[in-house]
Backbone as CSV, one residue per row, in Angstrom:
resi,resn,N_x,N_y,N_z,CA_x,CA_y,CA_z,C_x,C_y,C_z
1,UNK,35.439,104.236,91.246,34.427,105.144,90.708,34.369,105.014,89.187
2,UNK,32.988,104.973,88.992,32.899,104.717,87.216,32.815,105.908,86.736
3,UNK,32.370,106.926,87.399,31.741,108.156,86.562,32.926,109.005,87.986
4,UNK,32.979,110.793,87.113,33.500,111.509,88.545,32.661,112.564,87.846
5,UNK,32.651,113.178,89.307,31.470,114.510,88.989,32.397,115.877,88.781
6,UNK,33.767,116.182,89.307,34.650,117.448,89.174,35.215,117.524,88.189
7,UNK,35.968,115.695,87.449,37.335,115.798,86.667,36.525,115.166,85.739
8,UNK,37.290,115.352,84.253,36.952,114.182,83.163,38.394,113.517,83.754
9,UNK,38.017,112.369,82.745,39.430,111.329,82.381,39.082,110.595,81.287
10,UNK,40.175,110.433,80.850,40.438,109.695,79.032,41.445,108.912,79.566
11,UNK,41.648,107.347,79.052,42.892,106.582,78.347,42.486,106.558,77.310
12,UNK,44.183,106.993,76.693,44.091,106.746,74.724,45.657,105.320,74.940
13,UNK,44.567,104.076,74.818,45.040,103.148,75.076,46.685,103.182,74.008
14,UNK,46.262,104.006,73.033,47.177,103.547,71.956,48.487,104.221,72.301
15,UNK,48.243,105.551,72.867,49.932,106.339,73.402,50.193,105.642,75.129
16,UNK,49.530,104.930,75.365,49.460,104.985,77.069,49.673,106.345,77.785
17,UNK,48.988,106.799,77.249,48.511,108.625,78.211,47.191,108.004,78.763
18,UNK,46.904,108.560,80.119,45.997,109.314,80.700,45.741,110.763,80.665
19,UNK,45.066,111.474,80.620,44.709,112.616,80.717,43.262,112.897,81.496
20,UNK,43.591,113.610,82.446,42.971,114.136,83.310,42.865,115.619,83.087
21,UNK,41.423,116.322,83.648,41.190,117.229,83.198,39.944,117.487,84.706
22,UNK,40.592,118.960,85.270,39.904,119.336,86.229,38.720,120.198,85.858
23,UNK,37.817,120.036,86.310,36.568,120.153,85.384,35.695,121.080,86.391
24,UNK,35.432,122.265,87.005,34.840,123.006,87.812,35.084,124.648,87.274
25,UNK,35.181,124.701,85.851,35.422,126.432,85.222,34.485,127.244,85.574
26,UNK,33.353,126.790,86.292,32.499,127.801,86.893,32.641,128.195,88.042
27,UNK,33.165,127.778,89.037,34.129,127.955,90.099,35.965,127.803,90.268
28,UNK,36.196,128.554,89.265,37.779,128.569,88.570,38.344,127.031,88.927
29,UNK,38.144,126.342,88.669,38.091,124.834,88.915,38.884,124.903,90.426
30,UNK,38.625,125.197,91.516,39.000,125.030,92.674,38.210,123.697,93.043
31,UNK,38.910,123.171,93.903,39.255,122.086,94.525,37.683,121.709,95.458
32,UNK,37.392,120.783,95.330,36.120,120.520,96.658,36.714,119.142,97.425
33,UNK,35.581,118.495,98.820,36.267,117.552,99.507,35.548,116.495,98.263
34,UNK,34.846,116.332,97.423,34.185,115.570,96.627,35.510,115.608,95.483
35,UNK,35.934,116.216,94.928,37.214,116.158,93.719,38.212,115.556,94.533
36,UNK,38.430,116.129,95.855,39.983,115.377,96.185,39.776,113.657,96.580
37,UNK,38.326,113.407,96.820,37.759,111.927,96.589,38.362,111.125,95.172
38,UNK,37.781,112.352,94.295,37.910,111.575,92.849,39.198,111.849,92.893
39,UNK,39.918,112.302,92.942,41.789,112.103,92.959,42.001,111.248,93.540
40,UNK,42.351,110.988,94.880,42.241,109.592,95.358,42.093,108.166,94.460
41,UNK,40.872,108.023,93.828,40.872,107.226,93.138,41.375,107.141,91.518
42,UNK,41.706,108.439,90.953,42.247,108.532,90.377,43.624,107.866,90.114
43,UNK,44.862,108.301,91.271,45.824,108.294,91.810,45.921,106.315,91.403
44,UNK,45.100,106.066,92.326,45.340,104.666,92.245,44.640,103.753,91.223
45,UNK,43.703,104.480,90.308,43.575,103.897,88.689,44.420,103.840,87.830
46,UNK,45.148,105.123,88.118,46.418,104.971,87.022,47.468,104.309,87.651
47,UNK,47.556,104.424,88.952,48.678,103.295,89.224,48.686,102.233,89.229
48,UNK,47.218,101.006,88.792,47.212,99.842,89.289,47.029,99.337,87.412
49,UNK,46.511,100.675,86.714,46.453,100.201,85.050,48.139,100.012,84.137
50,UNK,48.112,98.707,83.852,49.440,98.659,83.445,49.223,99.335,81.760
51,UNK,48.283,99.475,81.450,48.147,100.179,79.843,48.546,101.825,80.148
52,UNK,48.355,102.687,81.305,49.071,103.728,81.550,50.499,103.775,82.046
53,UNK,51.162,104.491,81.594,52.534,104.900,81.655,52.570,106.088,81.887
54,UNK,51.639,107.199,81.502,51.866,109.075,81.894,50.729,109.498,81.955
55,UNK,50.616,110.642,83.002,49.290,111.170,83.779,49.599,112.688,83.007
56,UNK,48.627,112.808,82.176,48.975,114.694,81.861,47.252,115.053,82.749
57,UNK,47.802,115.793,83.297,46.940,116.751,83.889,46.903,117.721,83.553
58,UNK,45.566,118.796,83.375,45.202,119.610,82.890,43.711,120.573,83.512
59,UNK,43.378,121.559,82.933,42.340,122.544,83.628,41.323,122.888,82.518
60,UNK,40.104,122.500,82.874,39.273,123.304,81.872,39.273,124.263,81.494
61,UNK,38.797,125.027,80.349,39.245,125.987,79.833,38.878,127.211,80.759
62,UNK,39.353,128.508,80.785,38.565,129.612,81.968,39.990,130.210,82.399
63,UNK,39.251,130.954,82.927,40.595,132.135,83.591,41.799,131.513,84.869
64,UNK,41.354,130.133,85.197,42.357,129.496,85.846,42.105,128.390,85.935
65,UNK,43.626,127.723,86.107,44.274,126.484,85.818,43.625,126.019,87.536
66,UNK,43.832,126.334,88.498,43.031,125.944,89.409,43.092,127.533,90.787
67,UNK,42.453,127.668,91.591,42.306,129.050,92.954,42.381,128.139,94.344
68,UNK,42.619,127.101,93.839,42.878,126.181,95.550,41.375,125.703,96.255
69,UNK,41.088,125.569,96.880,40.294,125.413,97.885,38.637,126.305,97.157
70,UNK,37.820,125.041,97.286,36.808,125.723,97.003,36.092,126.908,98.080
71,UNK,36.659,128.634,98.293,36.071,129.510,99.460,34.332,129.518,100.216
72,UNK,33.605,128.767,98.850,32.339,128.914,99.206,32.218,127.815,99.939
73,UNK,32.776,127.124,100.350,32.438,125.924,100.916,33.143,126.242,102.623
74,UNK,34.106,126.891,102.424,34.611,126.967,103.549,34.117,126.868,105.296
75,UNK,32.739,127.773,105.036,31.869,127.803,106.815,30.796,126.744,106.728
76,UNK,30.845,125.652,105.690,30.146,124.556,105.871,31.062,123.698,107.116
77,UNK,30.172,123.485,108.124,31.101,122.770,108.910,31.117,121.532,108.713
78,UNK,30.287,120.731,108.031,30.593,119.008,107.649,31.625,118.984,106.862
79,UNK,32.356,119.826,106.338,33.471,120.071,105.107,34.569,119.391,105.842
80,UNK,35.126,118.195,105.370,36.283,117.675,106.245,37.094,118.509,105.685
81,UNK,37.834,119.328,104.921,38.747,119.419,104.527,38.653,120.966,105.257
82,UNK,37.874,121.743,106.093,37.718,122.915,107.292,37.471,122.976,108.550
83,UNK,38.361,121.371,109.026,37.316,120.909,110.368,38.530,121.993,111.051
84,UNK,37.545,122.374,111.722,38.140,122.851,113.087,38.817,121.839,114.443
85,UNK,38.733,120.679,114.314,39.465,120.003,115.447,41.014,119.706,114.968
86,UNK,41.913,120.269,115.275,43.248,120.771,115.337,43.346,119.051,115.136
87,UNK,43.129,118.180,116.393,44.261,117.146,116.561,43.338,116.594,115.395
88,UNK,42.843,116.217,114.230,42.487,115.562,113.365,41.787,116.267,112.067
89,UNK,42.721,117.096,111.630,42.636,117.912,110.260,42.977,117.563,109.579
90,UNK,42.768,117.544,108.305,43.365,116.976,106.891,44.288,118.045,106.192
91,UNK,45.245,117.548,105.376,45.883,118.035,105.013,45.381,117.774,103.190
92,UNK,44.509,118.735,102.211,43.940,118.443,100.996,45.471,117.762,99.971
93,UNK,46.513,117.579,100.518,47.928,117.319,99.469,47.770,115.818,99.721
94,UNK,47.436,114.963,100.896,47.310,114.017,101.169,46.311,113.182,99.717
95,UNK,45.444,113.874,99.491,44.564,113.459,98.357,44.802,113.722,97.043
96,UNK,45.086,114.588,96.753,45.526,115.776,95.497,46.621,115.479,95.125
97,UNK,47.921,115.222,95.600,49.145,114.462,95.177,49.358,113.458,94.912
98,UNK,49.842,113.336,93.695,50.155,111.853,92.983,50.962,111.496,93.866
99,UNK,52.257,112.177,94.189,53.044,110.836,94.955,53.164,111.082,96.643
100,UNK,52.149,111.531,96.938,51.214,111.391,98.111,50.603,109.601,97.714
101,UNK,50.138,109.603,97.375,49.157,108.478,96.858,50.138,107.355,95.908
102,UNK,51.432,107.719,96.287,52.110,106.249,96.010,51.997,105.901,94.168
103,UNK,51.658,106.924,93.098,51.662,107.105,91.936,52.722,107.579,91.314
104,UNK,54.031,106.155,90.827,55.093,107.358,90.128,54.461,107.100,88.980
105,UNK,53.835,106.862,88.459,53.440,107.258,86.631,54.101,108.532,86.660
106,UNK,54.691,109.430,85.745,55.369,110.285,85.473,54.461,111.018,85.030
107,UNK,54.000,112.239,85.603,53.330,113.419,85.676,53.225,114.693,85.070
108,UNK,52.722,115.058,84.091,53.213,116.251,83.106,52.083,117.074,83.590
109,UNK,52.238,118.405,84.058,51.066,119.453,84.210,51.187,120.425,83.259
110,UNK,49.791,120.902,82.806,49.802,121.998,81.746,48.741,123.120,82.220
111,UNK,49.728,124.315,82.708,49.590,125.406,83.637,48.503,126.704,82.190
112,UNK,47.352,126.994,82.621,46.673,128.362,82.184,46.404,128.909,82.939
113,UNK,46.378,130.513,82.687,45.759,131.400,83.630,46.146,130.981,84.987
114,UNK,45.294,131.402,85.870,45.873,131.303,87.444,45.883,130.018,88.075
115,UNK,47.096,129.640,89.195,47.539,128.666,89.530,47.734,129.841,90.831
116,UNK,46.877,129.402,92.021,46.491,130.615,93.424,46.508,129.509,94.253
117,UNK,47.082,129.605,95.416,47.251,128.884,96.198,47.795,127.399,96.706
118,UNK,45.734,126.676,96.830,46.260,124.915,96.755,46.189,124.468,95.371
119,UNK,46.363,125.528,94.075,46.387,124.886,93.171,47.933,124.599,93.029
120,UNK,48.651,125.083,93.998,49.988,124.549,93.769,50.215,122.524,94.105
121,UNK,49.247,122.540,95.322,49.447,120.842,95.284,49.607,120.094,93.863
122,UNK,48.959,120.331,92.777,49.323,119.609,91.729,50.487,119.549,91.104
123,UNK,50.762,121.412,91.029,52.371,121.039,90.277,53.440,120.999,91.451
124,UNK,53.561,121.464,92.877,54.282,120.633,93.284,54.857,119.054,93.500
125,UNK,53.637,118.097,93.264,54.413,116.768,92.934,54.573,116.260,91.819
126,UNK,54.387,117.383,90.662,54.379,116.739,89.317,55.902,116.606,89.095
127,UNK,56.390,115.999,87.686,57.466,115.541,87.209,57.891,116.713,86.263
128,UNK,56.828,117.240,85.221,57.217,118.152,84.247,55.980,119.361,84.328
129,UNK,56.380,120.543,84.789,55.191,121.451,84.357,55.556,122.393,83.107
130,UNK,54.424,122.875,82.228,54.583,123.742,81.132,53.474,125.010,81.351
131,UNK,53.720,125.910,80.795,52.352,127.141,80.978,52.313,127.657,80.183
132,UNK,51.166,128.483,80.047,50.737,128.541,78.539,51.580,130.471,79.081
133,UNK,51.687,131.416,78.074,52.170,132.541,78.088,51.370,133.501,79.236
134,UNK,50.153,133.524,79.312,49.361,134.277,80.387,49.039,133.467,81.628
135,UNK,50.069,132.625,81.586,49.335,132.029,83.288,50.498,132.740,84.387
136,UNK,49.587,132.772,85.495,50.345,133.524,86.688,50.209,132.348,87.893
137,UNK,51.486,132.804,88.878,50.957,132.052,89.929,51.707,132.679,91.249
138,UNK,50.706,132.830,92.415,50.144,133.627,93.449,50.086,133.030,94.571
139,UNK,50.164,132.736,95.937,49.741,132.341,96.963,49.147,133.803,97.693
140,UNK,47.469,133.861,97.997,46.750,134.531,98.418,46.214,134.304,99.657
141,UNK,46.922,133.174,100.086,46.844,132.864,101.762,46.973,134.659,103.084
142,UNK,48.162,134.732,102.883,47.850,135.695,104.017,47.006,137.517,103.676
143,UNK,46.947,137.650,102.465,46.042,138.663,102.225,44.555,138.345,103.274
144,UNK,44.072,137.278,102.958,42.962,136.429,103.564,43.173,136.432,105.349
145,UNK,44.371,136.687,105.983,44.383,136.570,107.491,44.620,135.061,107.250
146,UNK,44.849,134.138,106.225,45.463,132.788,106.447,46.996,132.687,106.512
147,UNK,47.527,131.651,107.265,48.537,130.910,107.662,48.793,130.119,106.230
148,UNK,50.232,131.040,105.759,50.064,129.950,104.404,51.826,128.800,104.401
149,UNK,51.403,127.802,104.786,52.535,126.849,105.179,52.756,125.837,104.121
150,UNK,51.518,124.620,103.942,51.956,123.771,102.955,52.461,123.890,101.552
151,UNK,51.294,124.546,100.978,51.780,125.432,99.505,53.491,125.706,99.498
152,UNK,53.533,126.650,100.366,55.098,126.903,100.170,55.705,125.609,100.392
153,UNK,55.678,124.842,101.308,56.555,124.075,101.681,57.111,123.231,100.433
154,UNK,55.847,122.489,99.687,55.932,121.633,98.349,56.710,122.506,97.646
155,UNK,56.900,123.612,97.392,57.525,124.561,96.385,59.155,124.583,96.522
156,UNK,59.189,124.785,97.928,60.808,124.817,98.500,61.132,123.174,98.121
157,UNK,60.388,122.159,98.405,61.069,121.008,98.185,61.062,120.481,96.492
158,UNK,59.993,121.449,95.962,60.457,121.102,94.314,61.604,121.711,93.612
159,UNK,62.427,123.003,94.647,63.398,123.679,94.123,63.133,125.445,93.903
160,UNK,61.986,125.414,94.330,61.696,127.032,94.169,62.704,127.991,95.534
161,UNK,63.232,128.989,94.720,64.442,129.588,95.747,63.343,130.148,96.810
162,UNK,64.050,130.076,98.179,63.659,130.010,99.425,63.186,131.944,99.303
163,UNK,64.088,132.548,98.617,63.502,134.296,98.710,62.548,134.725,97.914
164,UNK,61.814,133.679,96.901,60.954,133.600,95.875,59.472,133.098,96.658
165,UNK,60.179,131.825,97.400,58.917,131.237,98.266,57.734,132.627,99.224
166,UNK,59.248,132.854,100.028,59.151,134.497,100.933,58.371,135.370,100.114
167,UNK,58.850,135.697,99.447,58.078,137.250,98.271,56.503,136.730,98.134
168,UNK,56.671,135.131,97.794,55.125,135.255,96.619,54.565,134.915,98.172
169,UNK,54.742,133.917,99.402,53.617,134.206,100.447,53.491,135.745,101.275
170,UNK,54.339,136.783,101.440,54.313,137.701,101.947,53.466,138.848,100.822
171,UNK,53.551,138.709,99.678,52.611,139.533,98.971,51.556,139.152,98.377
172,UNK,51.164,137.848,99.197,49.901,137.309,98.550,48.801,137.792,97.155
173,UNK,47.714,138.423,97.566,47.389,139.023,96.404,48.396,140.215,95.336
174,UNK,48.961,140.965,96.240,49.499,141.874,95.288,50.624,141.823,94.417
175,UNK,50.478,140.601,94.291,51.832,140.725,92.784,52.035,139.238,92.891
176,UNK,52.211,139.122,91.618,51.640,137.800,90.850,52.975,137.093,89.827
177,UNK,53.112,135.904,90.093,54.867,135.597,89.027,54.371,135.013,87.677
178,UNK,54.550,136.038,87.121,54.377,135.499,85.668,54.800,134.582,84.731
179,UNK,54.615,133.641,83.358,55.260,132.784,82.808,56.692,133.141,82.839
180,UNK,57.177,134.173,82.306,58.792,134.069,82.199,59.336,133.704,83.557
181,UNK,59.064,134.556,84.739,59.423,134.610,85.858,59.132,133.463,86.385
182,UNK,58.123,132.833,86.026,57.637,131.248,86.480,58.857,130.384,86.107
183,UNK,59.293,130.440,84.932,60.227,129.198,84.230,61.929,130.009,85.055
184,UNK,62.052,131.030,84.890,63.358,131.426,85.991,63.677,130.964,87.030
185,UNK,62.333,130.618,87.584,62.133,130.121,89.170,61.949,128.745,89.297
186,UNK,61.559,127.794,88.035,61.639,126.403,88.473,60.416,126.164,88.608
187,UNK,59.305,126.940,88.690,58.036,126.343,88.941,57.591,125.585,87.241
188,UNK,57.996,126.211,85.642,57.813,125.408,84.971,58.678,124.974,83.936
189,UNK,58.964,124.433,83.000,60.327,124.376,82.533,59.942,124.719,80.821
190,UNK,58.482,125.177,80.351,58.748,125.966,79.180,57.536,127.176,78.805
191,UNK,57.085,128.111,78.250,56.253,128.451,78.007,55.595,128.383,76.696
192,UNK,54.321,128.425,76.963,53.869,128.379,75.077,52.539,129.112,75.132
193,UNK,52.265,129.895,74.109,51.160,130.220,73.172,49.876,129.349,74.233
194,UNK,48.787,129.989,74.292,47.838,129.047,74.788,46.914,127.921,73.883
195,UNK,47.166,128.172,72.441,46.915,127.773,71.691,47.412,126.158,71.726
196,UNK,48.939,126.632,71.737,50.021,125.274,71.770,50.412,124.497,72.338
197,UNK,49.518,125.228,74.051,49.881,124.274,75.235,49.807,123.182,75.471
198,UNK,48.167,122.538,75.230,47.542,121.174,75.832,48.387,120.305,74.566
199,UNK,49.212,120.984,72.891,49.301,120.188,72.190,50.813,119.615,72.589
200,UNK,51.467,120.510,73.204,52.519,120.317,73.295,52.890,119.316,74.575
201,UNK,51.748,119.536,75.484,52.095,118.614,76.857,51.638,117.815,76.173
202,UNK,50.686,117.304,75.555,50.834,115.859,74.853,52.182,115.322,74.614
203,UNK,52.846,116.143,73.660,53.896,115.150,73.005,54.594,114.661,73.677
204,UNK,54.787,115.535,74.826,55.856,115.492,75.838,55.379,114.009,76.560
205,UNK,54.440,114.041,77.026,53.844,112.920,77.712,53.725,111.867,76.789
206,UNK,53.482,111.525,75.487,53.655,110.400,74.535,55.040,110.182,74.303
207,UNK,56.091,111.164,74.118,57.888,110.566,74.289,57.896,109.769,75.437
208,UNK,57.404,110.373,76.675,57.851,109.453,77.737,56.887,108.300,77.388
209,UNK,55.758,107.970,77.516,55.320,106.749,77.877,55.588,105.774,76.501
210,UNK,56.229,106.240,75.790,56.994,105.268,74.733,58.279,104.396,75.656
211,UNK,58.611,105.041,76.660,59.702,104.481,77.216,59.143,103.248,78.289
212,UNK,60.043,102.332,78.456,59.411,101.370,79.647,59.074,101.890,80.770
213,UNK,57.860,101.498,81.087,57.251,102.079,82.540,57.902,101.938,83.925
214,UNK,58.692,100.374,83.892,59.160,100.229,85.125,60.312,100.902,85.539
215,UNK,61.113,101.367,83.924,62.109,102.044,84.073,61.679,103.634,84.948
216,UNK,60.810,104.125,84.082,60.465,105.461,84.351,59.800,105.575,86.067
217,UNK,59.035,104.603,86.017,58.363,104.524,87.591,59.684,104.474,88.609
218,UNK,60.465,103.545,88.578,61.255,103.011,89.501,61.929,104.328,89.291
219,UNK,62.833,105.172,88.152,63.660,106.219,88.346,62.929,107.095,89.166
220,UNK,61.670,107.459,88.677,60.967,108.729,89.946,60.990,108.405,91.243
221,UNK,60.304,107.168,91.740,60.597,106.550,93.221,62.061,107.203,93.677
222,UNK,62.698,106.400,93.396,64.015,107.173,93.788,64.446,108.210,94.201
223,UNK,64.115,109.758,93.202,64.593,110.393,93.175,64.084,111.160,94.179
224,UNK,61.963,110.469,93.965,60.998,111.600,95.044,61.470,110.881,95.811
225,UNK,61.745,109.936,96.718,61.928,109.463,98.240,63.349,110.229,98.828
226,UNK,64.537,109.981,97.774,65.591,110.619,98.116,65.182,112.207,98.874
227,UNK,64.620,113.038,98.391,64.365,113.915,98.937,64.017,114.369,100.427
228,UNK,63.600,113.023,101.429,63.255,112.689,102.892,64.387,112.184,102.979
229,UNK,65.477,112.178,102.583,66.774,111.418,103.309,68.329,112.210,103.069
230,UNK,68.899,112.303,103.978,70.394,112.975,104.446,70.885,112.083,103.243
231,UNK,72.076,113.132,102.471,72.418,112.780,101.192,73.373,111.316,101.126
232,UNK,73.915,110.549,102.194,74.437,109.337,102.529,73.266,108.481,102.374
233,UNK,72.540,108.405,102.883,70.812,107.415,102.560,70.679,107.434,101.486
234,UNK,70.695,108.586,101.004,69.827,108.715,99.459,70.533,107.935,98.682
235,UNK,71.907,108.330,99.032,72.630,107.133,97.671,72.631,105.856,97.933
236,UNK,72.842,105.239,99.433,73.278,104.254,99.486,71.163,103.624,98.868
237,UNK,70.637,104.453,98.726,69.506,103.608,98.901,68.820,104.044,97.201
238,UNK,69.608,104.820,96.764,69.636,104.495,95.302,70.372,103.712,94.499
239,UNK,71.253,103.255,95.285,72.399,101.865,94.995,71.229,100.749,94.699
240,UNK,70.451,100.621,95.695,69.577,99.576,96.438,68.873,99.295,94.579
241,UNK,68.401,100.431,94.677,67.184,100.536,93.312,67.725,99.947,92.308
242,UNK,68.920,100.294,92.124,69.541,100.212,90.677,70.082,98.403,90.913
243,UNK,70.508,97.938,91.805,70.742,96.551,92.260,69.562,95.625,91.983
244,UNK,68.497,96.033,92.574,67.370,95.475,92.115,67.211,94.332,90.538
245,UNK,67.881,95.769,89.926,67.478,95.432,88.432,65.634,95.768,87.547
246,UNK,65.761,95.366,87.074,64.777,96.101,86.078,64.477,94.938,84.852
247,UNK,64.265,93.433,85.467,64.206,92.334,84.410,62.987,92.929,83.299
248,UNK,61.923,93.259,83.492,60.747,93.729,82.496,60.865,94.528,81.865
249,UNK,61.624,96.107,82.610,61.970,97.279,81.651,63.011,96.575,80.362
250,UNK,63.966,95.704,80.960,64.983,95.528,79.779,64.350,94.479,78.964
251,UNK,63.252,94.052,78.875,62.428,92.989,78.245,61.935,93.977,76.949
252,UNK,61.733,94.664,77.282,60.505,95.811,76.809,61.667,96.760,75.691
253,UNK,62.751,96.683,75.679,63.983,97.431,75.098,65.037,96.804,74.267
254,UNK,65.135,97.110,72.833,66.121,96.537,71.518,67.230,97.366,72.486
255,UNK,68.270,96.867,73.270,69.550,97.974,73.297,70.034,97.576,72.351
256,UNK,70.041,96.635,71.435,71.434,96.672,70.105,70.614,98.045,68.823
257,UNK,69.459,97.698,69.187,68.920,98.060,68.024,68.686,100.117,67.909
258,UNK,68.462,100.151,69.439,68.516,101.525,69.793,69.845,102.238,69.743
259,UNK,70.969,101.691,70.217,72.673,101.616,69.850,72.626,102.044,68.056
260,UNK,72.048,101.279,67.272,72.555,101.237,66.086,71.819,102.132,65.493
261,UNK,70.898,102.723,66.221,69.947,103.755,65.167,71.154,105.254,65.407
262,UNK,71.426,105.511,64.282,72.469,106.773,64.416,71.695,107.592,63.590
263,UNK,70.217,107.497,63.184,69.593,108.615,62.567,68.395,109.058,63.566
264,UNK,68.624,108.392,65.082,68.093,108.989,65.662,67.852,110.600,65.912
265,UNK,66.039,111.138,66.265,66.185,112.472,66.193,65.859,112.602,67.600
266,UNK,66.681,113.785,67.943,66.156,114.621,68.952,66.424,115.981,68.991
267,UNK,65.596,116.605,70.563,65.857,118.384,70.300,66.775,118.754,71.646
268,UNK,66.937,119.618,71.699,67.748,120.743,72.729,67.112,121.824,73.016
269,UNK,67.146,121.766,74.668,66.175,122.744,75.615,67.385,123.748,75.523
């Protein structure tokens, strides 16, 4: 796709960032079967462009970061993503997830305002999420008389505590986890000013893609696959990875020269 009609997208060839930007603030940028198209191809633009190294994703500006599922669309019955035939339903994470779609580019999300429902598919497979001070996030599935399963599920497997998962689907609309309570819980790992947000997931995403890609790709593989395997697999098959080797990443890397820089700077979380 040359053009997309839901998301922008930028490469700034010079940091190797992508940035993506969900683009529907007139319908709190919720999700349609036409956007999870353009993800799809998304997914596999940035994975097949060797000038990208990091995917920051992001939400147009508006009272939320994404509300899941576009509702007005819902009793359209051509809507694949509401078919009613049980044995051949889609699952919208199948499209919407980077590493659904076989994309470890390393993933930075930058959380505003509300994050309700399937807007969790994004930051559940991301790598790093941040939120700006007023963003909340909600699963409003069973207020609705919905069955709310996947959402949670991605959450429990990103590390969100199993009595946290419980609380936010059992009180769907009525009570909402706020930034502090968000970063307690693992859903993001800093908060900022809304001002400071989109500047700060930048940087974050330009440190990493300064680093070699194959390094960074191949470490995520790992770690997301480990997660489908009994903790004996996982290692013996992170042995595997690291055996491999990494001839291009170490092409791409001064180790004498990185060794000898002792005026290196860095910070502490």
């Amino acid at each position: 796709m040359a053009e997309y009609q839901t998301v922008l997208f930028e490469k700034d060839a010079a940091t190797n960032v992508a940035t993506v930007t969900i683009n529907r603030p007139e319908a709190m940028n919720s999700f349609t079967y036409e956007m999870c198209m353009e993800f799809v191809d998304i997914w596999k633009r940035c994975k097949d462009d060797d000038e990208i190294h990091v995917i920051l994703l992001r939400a147009a500006a508006g009272r939320a970061f994404s509300t899941g599922i576009d509702v007005t669309r819902i009793s359209d019955p051509t809507n694949p993503l509401v078919s009613t035939d049980e044995f051949n339903a889609v699952d919208p994470g199948e499209f919407l997830g980077a590493k659904y779609n076989k994309c470890w580019k390393p993933l930075v999300v930058a959380v505003h305002g509300m994050c309700a429902g399937g807007g969790f598919y994004w930051i559940n497979e991301a790598d790093i999420v941040i939120c700006s001070e007023e963003a909340t996030f909600f699963d409003p599935h069973v207020t609705y008389g919905m069955t709310s399963a996947l959402e949670p599920y991605g959450a429990l497997a990103r590390g969100m505590p199993l009595p946290d998962v419980l609380r936010m689907v059992l009180l769907g609309n009525d009570e909402r986890i706020g930034a502090m309570t968000a970063m307690r819980l693992g859903i993001v790992s800093e908060v900022h000013p809304l001002d400071q947000l989109y500047d700060r997931a930048r940087a974050l995403a330009e440190q990493i893609a300064e680093k070699p890609t194959q390094a960074t790709q191949g470490s995520l593989k790992a770690i997301w696959q480990s997660l489908d395997m009994p903790r004996s697999v996982a290692l013996a098959t992170a042995l595997k990875y690291c055996q491999l080797g990494n001839e291009k990443g170490m092409q791409q890397v001064n180790r004498t020269k990185l060794m000898a820089d002792k005026a290196k700077k860095y910070t502490i979380r």
